[in-house]
C-alpha positions as CSV (number, residue, x, y, z in Angstrom):
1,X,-18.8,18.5,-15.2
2,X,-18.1,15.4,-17.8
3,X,-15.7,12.9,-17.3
4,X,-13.9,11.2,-19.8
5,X,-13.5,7.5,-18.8
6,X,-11.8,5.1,-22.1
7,X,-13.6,2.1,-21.7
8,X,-10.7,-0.4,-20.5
9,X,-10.6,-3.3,-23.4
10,X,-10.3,-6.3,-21.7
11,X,-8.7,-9.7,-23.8
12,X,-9.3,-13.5,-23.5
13,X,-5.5,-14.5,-22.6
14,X,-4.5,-18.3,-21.7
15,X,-1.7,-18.4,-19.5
16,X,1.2,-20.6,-20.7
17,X,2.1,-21.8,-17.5
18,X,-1.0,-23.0,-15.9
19,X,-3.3,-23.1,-18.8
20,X,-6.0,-21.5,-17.3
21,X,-8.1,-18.8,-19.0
22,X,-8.6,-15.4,-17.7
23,X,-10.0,-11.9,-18.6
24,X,-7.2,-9.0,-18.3
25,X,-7.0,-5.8,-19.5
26,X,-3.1,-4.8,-21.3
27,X,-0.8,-3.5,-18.5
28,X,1.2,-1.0,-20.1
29,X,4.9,0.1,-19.4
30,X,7.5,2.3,-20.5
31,X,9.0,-0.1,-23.0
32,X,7.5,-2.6,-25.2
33,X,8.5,-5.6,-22.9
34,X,6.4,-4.5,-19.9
35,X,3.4,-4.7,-22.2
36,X,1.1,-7.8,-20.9
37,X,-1.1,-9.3,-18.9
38,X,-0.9,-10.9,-15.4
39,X,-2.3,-14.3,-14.7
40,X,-4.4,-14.1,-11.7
41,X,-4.5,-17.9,-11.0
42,X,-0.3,-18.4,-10.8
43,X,0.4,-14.6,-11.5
44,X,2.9,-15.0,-14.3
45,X,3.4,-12.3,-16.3
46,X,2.5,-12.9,-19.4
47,X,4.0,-10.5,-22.8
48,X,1.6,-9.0,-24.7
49,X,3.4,-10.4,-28.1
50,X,2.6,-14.1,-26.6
51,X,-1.1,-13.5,-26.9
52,X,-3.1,-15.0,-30.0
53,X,-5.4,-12.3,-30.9
């Protein structure tokens, strides 16, 4: 039996609200503004465009 597991990337995000830093992999949805991240710290949801690479 073999499993196929895609690594989950995860991204260095700073959340614009509480400034904090936080690891997070990319939450996907349907359209392209449910794409982000979720600040664990104040759970704003932060867009995926926001993020500086």
């Amino acid at each position: 039996m073999s499993e196929d597991h895609e690594e989950e990337k995860t991204t260095e995000v700073v959340c614009p609200h509480c400034k904090k830093t936080f690891a997070a992999s990319l939450m996907t949805g349907d359209a392209e503004r449910y794409r982000g991240y979720k600040c664990p710290h104040c759970r704003l949801f932060v867009p995926a465009a926001r993020v500086n690479e």
